[in-house]
N, C-alpha and C positions, 0 to 999 in steps of 0.2 A: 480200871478202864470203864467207863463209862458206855452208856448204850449209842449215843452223838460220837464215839469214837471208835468204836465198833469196825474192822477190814472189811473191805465188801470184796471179795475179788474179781476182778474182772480182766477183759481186753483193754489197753491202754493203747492212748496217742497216735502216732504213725498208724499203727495197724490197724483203726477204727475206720481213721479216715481212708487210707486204702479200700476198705471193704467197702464202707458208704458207696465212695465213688467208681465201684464197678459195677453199683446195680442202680446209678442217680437214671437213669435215662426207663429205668422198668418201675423203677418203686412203686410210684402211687397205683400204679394200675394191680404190683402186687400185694399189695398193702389190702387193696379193695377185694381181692378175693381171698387174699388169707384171712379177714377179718369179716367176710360175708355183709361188707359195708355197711358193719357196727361201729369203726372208726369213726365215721362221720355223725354218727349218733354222740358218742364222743365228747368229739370238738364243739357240736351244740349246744351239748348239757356246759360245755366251759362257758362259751359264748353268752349262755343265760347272764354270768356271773359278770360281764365284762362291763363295767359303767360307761355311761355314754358320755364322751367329753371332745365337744368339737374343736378345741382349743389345746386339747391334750398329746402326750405323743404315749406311744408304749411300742416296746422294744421283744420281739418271738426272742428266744435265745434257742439256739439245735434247730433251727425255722427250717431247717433241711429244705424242701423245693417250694416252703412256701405256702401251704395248707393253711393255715391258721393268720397269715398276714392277710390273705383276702377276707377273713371273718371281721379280724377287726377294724379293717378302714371302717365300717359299717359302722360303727360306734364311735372311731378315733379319730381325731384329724391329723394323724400323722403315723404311721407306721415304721417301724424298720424291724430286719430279718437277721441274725448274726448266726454264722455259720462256719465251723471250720474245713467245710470238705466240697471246693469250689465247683467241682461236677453237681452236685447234690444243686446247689443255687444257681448253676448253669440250664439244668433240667427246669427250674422251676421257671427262670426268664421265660422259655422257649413256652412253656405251658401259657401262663398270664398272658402271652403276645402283647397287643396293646396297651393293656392294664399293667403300666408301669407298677413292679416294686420296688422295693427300696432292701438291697441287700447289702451286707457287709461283711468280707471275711473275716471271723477274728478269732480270738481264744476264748471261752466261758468261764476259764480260770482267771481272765485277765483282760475283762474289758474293754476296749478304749475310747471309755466315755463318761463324764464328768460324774464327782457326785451327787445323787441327789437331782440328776439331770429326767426319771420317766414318771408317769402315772398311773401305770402299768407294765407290767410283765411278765409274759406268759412262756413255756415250756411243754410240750408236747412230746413226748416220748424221748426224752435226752437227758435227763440226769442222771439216770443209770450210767450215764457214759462216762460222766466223767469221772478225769482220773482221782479228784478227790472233791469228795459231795459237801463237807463241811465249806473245804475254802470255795467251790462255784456256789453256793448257798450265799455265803457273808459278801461273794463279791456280787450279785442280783441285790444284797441289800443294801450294799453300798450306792449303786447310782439308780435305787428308788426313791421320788421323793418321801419325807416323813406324811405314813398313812397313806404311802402308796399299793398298790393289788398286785398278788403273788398267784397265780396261780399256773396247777402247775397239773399238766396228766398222766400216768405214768401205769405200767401192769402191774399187775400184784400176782398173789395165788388164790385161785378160785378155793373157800373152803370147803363147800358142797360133798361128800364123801363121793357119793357116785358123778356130779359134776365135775368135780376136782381130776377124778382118776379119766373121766373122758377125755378131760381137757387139756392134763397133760400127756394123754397119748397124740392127741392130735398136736401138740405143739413139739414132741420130740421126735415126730416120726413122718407127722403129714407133711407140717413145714415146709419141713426142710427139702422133702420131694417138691412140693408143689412152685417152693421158693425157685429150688435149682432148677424144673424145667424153667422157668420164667425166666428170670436173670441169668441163667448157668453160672451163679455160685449158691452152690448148697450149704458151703460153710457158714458163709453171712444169713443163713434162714436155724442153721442151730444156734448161731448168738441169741439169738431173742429169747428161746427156750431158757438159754444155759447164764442169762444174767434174772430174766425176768423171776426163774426159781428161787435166786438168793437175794432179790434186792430188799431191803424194808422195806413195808406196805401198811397202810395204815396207820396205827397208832405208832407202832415202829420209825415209818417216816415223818411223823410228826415231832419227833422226838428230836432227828433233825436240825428241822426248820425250828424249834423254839430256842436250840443253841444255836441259830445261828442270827436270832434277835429278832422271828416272827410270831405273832400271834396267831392262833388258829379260829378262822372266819368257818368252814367249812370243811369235811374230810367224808366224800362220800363213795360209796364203792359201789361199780358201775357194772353189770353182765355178771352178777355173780362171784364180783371178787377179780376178775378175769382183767380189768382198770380201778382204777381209782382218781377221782378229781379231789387235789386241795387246794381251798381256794384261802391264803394268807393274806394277811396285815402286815406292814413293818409297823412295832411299837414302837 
């Protein structure tokens, strides 16, 4: 078995989306304290990367309420958000108000859009989710144009010895308090800890995206390990 074929274990399907959508209407606000609005530092350092194409469209995949679709109109002339967990893109509507987006519900295993149809496509904390990262991987490369932009942000493990051991006290134990007063579910604030621990990061993740017929543009890590941005090619 190969390292591209590697089990990740995780929460699958229904129950993700369940979860999502009991905390769409609190997220972002707890997103911003759990992350001491580093997230948004984040999504900038992606934004850097993101080419400017007025003519272009590019497609958030996991765009949950919508964070990273307002970055790229700024760059893109066309946006859309695909999402499978319709409270998550319902919160975001209500956020944007005026500032039409352009959401979609769909599957990230399973597209439903041409190939070879974006310019771009970005990902923001959702690949961990899926239920299998090879095939959501091959099916983003399928409807990127050739030499189209991957990029993608996702946690890692802080390596720091004594960073490391703060980091994951506060992500097994603050969390998940701070999560459940906010939202009142505390379970959906241990997921983050209990995927973000085992996911591949780094080289590891890179490893990936080259089997899944990306070239690697960029792979930086962000807070100490704590994120990581890669920014792909399809060859």
């Amino acid at each position: 078995m190969t390292k591209a074929e590697v089990s990740i274990p995780r929460v699958v399907g229904p129950e993700v989306r369940v979860m999502f959508g009991s905390i769409a209407e609190r997220y972002d606000i707890t997103n911003s304290v759990l992350s001491m609005g580093t997230h948004y530092l984040w999504r900038r350092r992606l934004f850097h990367y993101v080419p400017t194409l007025a003519q272009g469209i590019a497609l958030d995949v996991c765009t949950g309420t919508g964070d990273l679709l307002m970055l790229l109109r700024r760059k893109i002339g066309r946006v859309i958000g695909v999402d499978f967990c319709r409270p998550m893109m319902s919160a975001g509507r209500k956020r944007a108000g005026r500032d039409k987006l352009s959401f979609v519900q769909g599957d990230a295993l399973k597209l439903s859009f041409p190939d070879r149809f974006f310019d771009v496509l970005t990902v923001a904390f959702g690949v961990r989710n899926l239920e299998d990262l090879g095939t959501g991987l091959r099916e983003m490369g399928r409807v990127l144009k050739p030499g189209g932009q991957l990029l993608i942000l996702e946690f890692g493990q802080p390596r720091g010895k004594l960073f490391g051991l703060l980091y994951r006290f506060y992500s097994r134990h603050c969390m998940p308090l701070i999560g459940g007063l906010l939202t009142g579910n505390r379970a959906a604030y241990s997921y983050l800890p209990k995927t973000a621990g085992v996911f591949p990061c780094g080289e590891q993740f890179c490893v990936f995206l080259r089997a899944a017929g990306f070239k690697i543009v960029a792979c930086e890590e962000l807070t100490g390990g704590v994120a990581y941005l890669y920014v792909a090619q399809l060859g």
